[in-house]
N, C-alpha and C positions, 0 to 999 in steps of 0.2 A: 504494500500500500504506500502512494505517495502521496502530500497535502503540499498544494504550492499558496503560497501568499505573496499576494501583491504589493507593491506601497509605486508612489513617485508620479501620479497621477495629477492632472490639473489645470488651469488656462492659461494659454498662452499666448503672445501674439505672432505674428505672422512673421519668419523669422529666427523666431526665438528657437530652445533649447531647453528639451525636458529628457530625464535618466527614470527609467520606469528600471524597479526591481522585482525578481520574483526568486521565495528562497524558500526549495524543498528539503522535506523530511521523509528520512527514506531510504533505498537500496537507488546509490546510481552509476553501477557498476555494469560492465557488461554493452549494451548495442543502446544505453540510456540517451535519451536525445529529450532536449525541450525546445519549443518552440514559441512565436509569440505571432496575434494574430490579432486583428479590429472588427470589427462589425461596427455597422450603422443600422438603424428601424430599416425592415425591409429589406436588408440583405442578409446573403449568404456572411459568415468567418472566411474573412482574407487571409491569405498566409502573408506575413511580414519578413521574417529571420528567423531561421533555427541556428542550433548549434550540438554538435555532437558531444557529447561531452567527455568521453575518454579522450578523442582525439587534439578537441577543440574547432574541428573543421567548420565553418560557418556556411550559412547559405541567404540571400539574401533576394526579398525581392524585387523587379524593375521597379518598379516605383518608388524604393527608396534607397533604392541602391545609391551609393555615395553623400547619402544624408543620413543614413542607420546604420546603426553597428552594434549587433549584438555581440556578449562575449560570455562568461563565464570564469567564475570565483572557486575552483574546483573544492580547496579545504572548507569553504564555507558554505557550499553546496546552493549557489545563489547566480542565477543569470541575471546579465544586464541587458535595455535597451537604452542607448545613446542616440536620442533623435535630435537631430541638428538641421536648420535650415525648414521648419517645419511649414506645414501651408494649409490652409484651412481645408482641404481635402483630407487630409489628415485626422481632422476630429473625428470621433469614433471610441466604443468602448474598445478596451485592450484588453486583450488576456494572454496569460501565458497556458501552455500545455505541454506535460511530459508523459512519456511512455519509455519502458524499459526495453524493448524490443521491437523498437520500429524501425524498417529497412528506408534506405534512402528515397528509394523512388517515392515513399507516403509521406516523408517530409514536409509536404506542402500541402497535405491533407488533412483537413484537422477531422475530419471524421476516421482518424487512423491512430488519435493520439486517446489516452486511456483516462488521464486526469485532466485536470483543467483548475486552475485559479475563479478568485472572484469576478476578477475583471474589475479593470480603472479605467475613469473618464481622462480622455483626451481632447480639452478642446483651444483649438487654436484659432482665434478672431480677434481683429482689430475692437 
């Protein structure tokens, strides 16, 4: 069983820069990956950034690629997202999601990840 908790959530302006954490409790040993995703009313969970977490290997998506960087605190069991350059597209709830055994090609599925956080508001407006 894994419990992920959020924090780093909140308004922003256009621009700006906000560090979303999420820090599991757990077994994350082994093919462990978490990821981070947004939703908006109405739509599907976007995939955002994963990251594998034995390896560290990252993955990111077009859309924010070169504005996000997700990483990972391995002794502390605790992934980051660093949004930078954010833009009102961007607002949307956040969550993080891990599973202990999910192959690369689901990465970017969140109907493939087994846990899930609370999810934190992201909103960015003038």
């Amino acid at each position: 069983q894994v419990q992920l908790v959020e924090s780093g959530g909140g308004v922003v302006q256009p621009g700006g820069a906000l560090r979303l954490s999420c820090a599991a409790s757990g077994r994350t040993s082994g093919s462990f990956a978490m990821g981070w995703f947004r939703q908006v009313p109405g739509n599907e969970r976007e995939f955002v950034a994963a990251v594998r977490w034995s390896s560290g290997h990252t993955y990111h998506s077009d859309s924010v690629k070169g504005r996000f960087t997700i990483s990972r605190d391995k002794p502390k069991n605790v992934a980051y997202l660093q949004m930078n350059s954010l833009r009102p597209e961007d607002t949307g709830v956040y969550y993080c999601a891990a599973d202990p055994t999910i192959i690369l090609s689901n990465l970017f599925d969140a109907r493939r990840y087994s846990y899930w956080g609370q999810g934190t508001q992201v909103t960015v407006s003038s």
